[in-house]
mmCIF entry with sequence, helices, sheets and N, C-alpha, C, O atoms, coordinates in Angstrom:
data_MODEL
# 
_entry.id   MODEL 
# 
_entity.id                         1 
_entity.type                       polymer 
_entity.pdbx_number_of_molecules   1 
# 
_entity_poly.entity_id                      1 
_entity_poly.type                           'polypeptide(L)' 
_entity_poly.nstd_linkage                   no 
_entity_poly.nstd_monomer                   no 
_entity_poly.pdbx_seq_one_letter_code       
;(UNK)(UNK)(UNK)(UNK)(UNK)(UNK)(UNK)(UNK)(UNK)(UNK)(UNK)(UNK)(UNK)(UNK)(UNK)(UNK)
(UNK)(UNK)(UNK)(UNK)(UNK)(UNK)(UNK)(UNK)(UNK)(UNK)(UNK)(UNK)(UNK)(UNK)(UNK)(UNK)
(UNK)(UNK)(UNK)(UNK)(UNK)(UNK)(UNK)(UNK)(UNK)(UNK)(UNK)(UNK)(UNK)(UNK)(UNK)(UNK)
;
_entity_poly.pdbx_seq_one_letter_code_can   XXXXXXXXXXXXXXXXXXXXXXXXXXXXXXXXXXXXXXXXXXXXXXXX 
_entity_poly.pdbx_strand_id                 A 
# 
loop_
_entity_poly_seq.entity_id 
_entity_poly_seq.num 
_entity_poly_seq.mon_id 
_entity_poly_seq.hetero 
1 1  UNK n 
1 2  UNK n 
1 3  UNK n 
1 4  UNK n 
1 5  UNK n 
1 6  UNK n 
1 7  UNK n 
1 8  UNK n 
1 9  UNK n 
1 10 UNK n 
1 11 UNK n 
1 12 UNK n 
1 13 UNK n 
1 14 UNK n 
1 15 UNK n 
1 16 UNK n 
1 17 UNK n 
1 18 UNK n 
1 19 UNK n 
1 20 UNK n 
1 21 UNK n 
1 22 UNK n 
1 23 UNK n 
1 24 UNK n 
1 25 UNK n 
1 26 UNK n 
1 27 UNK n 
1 28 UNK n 
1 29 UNK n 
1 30 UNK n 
1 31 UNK n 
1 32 UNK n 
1 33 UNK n 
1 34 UNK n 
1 35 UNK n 
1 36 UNK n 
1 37 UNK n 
1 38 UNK n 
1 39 UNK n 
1 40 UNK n 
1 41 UNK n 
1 42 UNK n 
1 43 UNK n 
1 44 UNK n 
1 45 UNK n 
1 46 UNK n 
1 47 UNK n 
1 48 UNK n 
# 
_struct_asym.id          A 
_struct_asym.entity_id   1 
# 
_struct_conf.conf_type_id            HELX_P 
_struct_conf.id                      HELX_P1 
_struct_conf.pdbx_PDB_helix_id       AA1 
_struct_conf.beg_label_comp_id       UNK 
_struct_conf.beg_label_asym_id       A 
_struct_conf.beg_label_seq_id        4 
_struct_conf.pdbx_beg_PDB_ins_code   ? 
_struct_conf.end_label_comp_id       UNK 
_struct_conf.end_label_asym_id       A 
_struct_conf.end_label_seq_id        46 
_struct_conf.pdbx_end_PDB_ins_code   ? 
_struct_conf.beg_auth_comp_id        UNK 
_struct_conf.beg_auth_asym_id        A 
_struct_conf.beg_auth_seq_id         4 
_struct_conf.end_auth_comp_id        UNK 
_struct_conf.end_auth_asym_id        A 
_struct_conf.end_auth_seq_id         46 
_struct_conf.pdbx_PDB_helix_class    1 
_struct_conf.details                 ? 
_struct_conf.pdbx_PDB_helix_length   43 
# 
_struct_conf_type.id          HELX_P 
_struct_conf_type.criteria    ? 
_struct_conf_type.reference   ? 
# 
loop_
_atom_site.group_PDB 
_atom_site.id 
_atom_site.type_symbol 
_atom_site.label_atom_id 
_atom_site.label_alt_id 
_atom_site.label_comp_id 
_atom_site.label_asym_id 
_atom_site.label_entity_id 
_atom_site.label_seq_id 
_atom_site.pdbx_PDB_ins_code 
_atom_site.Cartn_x 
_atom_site.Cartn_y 
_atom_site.Cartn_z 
_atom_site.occupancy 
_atom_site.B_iso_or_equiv 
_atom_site.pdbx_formal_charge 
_atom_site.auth_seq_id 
_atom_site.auth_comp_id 
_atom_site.auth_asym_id 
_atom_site.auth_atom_id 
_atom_site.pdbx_PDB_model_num 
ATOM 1   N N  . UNK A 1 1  ? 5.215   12.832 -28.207 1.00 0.00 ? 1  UNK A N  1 
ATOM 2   C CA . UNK A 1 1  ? 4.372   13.056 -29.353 1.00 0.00 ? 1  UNK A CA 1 
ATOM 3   C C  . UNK A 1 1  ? 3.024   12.357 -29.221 1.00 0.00 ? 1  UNK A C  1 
ATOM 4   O O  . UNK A 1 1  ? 2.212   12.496 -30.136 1.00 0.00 ? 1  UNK A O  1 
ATOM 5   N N  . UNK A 1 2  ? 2.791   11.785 -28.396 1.00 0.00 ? 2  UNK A N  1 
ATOM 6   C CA . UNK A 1 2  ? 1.692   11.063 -28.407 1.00 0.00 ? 2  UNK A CA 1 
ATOM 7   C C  . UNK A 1 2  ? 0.431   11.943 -27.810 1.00 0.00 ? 2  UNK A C  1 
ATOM 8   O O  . UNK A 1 2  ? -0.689  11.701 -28.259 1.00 0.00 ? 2  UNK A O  1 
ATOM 9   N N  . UNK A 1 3  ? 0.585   12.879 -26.885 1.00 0.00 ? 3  UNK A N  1 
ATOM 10  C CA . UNK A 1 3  ? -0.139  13.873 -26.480 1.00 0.00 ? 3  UNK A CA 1 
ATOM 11  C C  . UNK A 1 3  ? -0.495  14.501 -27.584 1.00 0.00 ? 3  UNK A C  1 
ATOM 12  O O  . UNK A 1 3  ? -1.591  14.993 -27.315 1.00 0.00 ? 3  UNK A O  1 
ATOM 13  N N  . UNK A 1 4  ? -0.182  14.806 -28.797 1.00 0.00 ? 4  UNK A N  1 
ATOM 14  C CA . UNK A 1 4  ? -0.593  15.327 -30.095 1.00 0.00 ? 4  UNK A CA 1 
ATOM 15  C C  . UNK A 1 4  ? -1.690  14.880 -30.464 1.00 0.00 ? 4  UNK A C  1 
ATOM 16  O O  . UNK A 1 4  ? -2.574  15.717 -30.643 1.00 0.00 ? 4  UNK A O  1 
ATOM 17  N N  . UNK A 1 5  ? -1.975  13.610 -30.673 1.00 0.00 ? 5  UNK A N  1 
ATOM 18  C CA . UNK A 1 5  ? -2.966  12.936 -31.072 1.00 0.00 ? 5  UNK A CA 1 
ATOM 19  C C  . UNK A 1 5  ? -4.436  13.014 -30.846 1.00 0.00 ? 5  UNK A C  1 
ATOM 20  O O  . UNK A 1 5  ? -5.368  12.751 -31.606 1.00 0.00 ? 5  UNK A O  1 
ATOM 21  N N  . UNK A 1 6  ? -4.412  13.523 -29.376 1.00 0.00 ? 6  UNK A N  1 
ATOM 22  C CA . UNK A 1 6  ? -5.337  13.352 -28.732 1.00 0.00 ? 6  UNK A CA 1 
ATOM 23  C C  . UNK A 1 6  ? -6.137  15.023 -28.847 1.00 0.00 ? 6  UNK A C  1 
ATOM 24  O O  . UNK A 1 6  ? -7.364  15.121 -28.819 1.00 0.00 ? 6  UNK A O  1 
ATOM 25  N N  . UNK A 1 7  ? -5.249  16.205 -28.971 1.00 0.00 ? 7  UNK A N  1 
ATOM 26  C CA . UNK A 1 7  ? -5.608  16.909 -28.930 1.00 0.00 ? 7  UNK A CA 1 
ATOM 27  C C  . UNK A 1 7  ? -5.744  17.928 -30.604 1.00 0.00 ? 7  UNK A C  1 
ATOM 28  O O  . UNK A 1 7  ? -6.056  19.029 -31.059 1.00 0.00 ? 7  UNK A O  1 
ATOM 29  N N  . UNK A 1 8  ? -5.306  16.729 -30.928 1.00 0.00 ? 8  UNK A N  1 
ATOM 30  C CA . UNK A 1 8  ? -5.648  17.626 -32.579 1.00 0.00 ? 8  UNK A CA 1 
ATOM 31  C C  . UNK A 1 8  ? -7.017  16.452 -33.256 1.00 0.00 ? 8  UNK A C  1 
ATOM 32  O O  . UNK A 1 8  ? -7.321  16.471 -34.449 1.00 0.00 ? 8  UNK A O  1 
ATOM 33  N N  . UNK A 1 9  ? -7.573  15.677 -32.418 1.00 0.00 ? 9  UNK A N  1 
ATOM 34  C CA . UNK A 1 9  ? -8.842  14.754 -32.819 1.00 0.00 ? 9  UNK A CA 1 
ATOM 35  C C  . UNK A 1 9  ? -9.384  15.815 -31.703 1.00 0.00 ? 9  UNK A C  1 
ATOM 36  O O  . UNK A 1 9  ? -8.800  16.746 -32.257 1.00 0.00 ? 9  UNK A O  1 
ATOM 37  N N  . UNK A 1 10 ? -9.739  16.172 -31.078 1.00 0.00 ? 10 UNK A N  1 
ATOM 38  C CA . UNK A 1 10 ? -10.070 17.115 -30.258 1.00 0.00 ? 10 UNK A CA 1 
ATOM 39  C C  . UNK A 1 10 ? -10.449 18.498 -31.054 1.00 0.00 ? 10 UNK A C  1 
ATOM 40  O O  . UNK A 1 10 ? -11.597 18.808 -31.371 1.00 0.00 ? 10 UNK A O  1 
ATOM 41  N N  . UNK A 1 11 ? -9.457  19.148 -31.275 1.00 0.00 ? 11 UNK A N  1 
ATOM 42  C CA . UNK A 1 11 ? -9.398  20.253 -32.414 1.00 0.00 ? 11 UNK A CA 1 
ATOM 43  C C  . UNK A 1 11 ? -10.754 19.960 -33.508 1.00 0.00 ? 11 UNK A C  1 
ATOM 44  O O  . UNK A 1 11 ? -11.815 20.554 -33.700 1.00 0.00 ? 11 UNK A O  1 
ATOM 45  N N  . UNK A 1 12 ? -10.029 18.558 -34.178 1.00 0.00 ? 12 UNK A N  1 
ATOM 46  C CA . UNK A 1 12 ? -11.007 18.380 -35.190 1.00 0.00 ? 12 UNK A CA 1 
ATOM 47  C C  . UNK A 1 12 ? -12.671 18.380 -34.767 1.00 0.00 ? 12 UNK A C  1 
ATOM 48  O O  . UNK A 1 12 ? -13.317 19.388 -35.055 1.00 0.00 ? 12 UNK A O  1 
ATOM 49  N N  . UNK A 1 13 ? -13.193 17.507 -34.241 1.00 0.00 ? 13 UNK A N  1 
ATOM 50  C CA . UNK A 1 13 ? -14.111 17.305 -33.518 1.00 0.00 ? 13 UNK A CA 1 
ATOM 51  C C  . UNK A 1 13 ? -15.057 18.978 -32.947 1.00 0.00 ? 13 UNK A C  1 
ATOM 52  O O  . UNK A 1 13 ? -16.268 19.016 -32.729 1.00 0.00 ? 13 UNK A O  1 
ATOM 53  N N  . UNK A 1 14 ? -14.515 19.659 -32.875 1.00 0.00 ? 14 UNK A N  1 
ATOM 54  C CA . UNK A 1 14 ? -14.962 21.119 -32.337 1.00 0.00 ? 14 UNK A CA 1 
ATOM 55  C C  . UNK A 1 14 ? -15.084 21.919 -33.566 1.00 0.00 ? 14 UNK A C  1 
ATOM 56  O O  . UNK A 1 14 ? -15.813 22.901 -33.709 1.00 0.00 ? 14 UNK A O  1 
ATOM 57  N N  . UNK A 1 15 ? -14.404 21.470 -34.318 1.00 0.00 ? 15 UNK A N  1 
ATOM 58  C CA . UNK A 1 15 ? -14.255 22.342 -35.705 1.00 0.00 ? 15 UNK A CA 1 
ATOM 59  C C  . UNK A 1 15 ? -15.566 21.765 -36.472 1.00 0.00 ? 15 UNK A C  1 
ATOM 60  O O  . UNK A 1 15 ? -16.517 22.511 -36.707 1.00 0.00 ? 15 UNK A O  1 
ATOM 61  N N  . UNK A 1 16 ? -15.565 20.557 -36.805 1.00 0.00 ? 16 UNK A N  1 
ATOM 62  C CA . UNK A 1 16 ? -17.352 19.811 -37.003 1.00 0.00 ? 16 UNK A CA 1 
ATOM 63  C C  . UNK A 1 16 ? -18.363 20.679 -36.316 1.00 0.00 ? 16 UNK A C  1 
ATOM 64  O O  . UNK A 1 16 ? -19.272 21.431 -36.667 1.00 0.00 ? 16 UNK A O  1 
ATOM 65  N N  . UNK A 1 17 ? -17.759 20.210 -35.039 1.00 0.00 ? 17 UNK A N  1 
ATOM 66  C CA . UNK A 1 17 ? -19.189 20.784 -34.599 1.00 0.00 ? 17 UNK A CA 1 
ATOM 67  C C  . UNK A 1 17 ? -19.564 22.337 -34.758 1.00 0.00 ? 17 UNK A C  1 
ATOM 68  O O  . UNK A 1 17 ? -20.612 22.806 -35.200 1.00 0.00 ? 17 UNK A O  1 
ATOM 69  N N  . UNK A 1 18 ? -18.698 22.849 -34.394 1.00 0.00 ? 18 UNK A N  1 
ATOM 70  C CA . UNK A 1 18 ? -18.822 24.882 -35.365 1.00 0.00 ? 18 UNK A CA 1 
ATOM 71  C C  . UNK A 1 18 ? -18.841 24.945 -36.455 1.00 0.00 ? 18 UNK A C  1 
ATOM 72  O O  . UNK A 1 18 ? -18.808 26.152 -36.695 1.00 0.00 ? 18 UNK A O  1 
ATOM 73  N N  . UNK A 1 19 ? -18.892 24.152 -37.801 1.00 0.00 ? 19 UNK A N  1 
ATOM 74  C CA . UNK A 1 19 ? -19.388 24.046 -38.823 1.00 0.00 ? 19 UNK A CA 1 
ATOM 75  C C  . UNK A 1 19 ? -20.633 23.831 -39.143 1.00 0.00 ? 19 UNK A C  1 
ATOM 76  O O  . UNK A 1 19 ? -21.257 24.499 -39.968 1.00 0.00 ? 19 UNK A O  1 
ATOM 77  N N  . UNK A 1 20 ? -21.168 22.665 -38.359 1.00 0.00 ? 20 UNK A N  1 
ATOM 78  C CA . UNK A 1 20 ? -22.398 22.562 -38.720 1.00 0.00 ? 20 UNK A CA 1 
ATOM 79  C C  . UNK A 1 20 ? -23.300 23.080 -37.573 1.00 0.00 ? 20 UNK A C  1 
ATOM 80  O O  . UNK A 1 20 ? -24.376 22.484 -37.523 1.00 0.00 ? 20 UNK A O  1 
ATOM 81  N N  . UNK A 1 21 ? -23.143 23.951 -36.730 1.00 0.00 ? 21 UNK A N  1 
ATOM 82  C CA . UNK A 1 21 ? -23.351 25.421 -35.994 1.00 0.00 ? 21 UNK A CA 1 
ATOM 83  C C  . UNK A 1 21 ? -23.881 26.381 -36.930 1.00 0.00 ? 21 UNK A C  1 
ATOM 84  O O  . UNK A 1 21 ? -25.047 26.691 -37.178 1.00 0.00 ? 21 UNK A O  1 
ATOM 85  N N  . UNK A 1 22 ? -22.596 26.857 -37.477 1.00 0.00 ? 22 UNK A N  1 
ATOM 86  C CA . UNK A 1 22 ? -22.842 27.732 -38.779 1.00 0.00 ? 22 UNK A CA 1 
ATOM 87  C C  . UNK A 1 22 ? -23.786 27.294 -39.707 1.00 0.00 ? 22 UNK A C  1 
ATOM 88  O O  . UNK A 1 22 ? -24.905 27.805 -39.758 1.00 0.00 ? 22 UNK A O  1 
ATOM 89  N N  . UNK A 1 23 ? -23.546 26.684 -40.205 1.00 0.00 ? 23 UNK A N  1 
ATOM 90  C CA . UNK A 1 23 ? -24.301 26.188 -41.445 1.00 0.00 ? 23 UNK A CA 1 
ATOM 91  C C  . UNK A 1 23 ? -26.268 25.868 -41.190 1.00 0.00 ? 23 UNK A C  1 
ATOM 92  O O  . UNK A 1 23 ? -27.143 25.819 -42.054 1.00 0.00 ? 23 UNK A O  1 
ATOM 93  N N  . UNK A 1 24 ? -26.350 25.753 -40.107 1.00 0.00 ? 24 UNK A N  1 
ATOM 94  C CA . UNK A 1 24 ? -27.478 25.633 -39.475 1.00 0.00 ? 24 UNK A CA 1 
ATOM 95  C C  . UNK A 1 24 ? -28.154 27.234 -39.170 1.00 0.00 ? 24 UNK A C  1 
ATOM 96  O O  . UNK A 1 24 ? -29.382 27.315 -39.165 1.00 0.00 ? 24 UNK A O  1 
ATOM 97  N N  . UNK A 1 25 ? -27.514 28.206 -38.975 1.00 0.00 ? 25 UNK A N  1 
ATOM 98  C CA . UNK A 1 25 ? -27.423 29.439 -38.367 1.00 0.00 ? 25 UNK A CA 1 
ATOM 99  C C  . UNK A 1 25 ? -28.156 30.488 -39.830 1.00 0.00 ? 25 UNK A C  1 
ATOM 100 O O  . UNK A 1 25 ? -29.113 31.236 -40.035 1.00 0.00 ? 25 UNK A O  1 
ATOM 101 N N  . UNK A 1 26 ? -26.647 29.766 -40.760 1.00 0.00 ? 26 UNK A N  1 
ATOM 102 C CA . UNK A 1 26 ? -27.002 30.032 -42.232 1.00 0.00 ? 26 UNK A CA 1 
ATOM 103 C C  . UNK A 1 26 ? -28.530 29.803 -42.672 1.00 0.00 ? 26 UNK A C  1 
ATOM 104 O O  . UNK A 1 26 ? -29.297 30.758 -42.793 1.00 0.00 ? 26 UNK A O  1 
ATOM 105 N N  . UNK A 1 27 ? -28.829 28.791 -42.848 1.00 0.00 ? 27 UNK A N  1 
ATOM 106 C CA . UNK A 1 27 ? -30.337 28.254 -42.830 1.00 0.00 ? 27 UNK A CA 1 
ATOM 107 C C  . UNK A 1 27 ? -31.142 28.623 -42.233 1.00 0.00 ? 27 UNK A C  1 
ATOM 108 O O  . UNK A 1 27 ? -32.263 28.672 -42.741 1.00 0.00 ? 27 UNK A O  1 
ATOM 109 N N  . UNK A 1 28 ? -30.969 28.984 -41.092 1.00 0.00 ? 28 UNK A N  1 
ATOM 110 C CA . UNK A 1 28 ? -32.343 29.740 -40.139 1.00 0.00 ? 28 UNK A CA 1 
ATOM 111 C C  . UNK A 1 28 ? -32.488 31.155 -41.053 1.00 0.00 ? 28 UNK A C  1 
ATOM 112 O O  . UNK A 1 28 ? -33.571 31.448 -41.560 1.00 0.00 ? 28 UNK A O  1 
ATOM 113 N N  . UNK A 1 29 ? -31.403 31.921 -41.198 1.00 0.00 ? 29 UNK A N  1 
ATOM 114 C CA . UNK A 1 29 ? -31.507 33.408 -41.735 1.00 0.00 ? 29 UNK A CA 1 
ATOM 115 C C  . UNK A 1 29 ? -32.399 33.143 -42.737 1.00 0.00 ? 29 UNK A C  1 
ATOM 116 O O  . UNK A 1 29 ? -33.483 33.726 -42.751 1.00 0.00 ? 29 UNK A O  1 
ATOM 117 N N  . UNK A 1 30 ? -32.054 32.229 -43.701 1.00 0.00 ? 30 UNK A N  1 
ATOM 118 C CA . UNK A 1 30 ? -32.572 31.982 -45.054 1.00 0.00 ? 30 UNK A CA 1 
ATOM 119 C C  . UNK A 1 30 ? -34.511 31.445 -44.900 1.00 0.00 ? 30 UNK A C  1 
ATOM 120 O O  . UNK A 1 30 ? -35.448 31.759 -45.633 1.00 0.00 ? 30 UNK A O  1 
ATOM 121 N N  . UNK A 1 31 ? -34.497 30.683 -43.824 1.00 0.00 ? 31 UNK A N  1 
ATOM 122 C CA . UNK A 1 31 ? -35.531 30.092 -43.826 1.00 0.00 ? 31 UNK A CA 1 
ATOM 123 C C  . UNK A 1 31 ? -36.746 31.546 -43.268 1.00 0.00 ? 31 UNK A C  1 
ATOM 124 O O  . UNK A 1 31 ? -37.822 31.963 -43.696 1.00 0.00 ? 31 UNK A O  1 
ATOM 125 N N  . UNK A 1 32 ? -35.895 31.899 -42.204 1.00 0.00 ? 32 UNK A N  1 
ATOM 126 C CA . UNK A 1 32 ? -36.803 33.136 -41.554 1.00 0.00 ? 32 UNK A CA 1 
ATOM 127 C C  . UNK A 1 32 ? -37.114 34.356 -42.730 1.00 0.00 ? 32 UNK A C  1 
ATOM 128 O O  . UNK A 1 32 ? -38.184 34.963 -42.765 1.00 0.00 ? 32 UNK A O  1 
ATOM 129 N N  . UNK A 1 33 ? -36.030 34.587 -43.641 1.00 0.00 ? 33 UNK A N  1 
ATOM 130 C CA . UNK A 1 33 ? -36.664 35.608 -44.867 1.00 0.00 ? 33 UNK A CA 1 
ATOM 131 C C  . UNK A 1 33 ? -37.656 34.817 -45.377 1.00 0.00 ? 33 UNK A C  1 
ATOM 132 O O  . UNK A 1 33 ? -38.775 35.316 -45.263 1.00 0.00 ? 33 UNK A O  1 
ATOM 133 N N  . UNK A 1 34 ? -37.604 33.693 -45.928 1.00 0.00 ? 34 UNK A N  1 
ATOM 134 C CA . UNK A 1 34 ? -38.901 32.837 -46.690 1.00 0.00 ? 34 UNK A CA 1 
ATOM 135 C C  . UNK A 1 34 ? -39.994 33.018 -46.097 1.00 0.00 ? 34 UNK A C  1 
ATOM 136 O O  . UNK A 1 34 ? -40.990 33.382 -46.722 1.00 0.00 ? 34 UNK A O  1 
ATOM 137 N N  . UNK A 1 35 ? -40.007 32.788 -44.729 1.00 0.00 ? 35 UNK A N  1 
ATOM 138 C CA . UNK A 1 35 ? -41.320 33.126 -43.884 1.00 0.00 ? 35 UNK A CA 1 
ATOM 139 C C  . UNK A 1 35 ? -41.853 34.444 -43.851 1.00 0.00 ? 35 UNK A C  1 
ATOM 140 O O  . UNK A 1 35 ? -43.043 34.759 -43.838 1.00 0.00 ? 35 UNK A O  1 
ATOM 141 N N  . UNK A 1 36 ? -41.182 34.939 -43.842 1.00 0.00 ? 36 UNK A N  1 
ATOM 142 C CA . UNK A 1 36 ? -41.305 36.641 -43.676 1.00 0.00 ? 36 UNK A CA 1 
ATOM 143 C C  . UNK A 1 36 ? -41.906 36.912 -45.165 1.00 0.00 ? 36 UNK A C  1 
ATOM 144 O O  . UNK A 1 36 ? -42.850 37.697 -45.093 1.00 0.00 ? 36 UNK A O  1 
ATOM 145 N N  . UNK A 1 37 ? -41.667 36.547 -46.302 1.00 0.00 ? 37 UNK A N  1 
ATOM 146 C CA . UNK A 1 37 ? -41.992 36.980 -47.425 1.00 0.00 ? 37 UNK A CA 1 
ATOM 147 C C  . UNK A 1 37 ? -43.479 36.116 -47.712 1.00 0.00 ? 37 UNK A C  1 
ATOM 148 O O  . UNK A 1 37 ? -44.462 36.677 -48.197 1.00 0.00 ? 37 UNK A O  1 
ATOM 149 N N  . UNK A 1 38 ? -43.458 34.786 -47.359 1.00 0.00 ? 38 UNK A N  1 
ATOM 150 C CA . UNK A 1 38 ? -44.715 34.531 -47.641 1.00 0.00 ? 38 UNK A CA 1 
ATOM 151 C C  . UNK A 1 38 ? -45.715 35.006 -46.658 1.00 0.00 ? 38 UNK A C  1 
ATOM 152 O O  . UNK A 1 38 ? -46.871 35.052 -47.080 1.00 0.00 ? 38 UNK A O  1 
ATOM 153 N N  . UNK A 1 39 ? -45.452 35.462 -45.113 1.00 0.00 ? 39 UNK A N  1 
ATOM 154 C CA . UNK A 1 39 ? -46.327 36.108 -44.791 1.00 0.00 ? 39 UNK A CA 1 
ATOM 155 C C  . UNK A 1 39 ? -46.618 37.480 -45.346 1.00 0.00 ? 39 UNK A C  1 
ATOM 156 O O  . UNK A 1 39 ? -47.814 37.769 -45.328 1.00 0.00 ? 39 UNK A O  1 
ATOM 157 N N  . UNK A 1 40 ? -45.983 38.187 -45.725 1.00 0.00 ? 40 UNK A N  1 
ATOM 158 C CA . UNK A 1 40 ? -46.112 39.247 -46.707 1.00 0.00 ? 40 UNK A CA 1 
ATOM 159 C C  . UNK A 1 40 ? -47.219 38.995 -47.975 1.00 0.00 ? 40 UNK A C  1 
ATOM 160 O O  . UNK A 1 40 ? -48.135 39.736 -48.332 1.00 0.00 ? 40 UNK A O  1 
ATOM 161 N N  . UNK A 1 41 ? -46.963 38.189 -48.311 1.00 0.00 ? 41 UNK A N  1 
ATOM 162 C CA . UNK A 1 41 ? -48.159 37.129 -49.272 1.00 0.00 ? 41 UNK A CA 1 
ATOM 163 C C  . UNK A 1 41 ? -49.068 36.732 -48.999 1.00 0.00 ? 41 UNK A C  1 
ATOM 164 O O  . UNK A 1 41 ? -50.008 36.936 -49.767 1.00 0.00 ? 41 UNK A O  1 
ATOM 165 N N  . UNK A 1 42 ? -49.241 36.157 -48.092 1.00 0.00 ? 42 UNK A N  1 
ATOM 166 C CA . UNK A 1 42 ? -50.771 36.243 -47.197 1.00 0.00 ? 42 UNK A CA 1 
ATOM 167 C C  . UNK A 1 42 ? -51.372 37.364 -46.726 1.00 0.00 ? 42 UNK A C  1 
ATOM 168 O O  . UNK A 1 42 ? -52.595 37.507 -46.710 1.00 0.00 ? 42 UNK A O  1 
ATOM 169 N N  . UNK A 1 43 ? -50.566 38.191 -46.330 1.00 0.00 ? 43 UNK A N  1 
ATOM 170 C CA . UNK A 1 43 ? -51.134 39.627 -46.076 1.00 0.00 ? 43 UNK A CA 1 
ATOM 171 C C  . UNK A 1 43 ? -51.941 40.196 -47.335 1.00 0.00 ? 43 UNK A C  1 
ATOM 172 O O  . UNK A 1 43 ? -53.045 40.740 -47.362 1.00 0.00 ? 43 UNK A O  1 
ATOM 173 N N  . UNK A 1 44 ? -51.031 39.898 -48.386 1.00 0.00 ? 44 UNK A N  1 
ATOM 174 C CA . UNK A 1 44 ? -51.822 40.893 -49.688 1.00 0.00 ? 44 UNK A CA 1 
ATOM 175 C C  . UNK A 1 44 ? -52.724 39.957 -49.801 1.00 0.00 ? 44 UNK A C  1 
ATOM 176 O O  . UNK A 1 44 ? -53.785 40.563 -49.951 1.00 0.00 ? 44 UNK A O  1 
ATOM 177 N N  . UNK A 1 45 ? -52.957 38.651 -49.820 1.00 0.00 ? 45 UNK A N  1 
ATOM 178 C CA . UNK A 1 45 ? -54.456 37.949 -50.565 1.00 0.00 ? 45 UNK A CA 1 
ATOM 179 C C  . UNK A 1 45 ? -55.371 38.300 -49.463 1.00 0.00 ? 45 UNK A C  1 
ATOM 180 O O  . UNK A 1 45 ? -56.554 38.223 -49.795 1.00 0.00 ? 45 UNK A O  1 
ATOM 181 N N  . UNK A 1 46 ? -55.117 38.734 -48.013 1.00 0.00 ? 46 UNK A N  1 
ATOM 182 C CA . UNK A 1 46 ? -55.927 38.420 -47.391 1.00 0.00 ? 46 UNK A CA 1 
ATOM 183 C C  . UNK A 1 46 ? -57.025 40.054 -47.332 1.00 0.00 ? 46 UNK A C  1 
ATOM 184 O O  . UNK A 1 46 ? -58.131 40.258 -46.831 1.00 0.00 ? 46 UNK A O  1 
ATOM 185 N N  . UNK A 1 47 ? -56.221 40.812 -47.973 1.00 0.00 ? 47 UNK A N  1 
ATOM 186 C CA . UNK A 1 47 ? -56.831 42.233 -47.723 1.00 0.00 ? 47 UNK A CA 1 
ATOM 187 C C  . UNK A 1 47 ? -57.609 42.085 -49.708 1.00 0.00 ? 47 UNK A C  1 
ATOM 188 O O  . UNK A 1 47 ? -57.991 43.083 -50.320 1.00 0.00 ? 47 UNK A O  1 
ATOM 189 N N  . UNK A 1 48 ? -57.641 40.969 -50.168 1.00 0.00 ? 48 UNK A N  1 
ATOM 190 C CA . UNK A 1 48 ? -58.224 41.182 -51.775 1.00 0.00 ? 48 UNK A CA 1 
ATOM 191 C C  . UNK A 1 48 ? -59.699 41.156 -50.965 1.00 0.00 ? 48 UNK A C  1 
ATOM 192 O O  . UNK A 1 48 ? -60.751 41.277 -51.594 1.00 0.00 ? 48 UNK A O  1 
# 
């Protein structure tokens, strides 16, 4: 049983790190529409 230990802190550890993978991934999508829309916004003031 001691081989358990090692590989379910292991498990865990990978699972962190593909969480905050995702969650980072999440944020880019979100951040890249924001950009996209305020350049859309600069576009219209820039043609006033």
């Amino acid at each position: 049983m001691d081989f358990v230990s090692p590989i379910l802190d292991a498990a865990s550890r990978l699972w962190d790190c593909t969480a905050k993978c995702a969650a980072y991934l999440t944020d880019l999508q979100e951040t890249l529409e924001s950009l996209r829309n305020a350049m859309e916004d600069l576009k219209t003031v820039a043609e006033m």
